[in-house]
N, C-alpha and C positions, 0 to 999 in steps of 0.2 A: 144826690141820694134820691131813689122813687120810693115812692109810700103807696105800698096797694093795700086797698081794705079788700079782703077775700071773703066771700061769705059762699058754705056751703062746699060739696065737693064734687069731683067726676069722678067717675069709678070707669073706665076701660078693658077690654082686654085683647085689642087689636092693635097695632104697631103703629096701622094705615090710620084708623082713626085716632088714636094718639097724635099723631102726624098732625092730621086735620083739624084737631080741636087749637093744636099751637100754631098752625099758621092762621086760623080764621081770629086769634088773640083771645082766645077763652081762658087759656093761660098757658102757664111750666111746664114742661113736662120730662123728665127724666128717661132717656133715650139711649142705647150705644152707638157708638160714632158711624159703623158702617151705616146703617137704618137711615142716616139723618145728614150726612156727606154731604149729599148731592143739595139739600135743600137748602143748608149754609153756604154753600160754596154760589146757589143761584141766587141768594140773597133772600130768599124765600123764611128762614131761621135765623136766628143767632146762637151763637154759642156764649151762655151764663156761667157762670162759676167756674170758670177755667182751672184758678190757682188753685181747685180743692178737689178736681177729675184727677183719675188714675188709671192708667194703662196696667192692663196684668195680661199675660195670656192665659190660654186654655179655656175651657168652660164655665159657667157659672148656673149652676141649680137653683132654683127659686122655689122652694115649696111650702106644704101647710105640716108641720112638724105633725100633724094627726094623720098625715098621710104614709109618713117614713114607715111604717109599718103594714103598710099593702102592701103586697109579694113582690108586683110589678113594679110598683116605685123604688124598695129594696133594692131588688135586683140591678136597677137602674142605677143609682147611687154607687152601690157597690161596684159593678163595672167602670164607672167612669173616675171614680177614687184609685182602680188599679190599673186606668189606663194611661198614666204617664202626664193627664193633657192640665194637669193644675185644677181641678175639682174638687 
């Protein structure tokens, strides 16, 4: 069993520095598998929590529910809901 004492947080919003902050061991980071392949496979990552990842297809939205209501986010949503791809 490891015990880390975590104090405090990162806040990111780049993939590459996501990337970078977990291989220089700052810590965890919550990744999709294509992003992040290469770095596990050169030994660069590991992969954590396996038995509780999930494969699904099609897209996945990530927004600020205060947002759903801008026209262009709307719109966005709403097309990818009726486009078949799992949204």
């Amino acid at each position: 069993m490891i015990s880390v004492d975590a104090r405090g947080s990162l806040i990111l919003n780049s993939t590459v520095a996501v990337i970078r902050a977990a291989r220089d061991g700052i810590g965890l980071s919550c990744l999709v598998g294509p992003n992040v392949d290469d770095e596990i496979a050169e030994g660069h990552l590991a992969s954590v929590l396996d038995d509780f990842a999930c494969e699904r297809p099609g897209y996945f939205l990530y927004f600020n529910r205060a947002n759903a209501s801008i026209k262009a986010v709307r719109t966005f949503i709403d097309f990818m809901r009726g486009s078949g791809t799992g949204c």
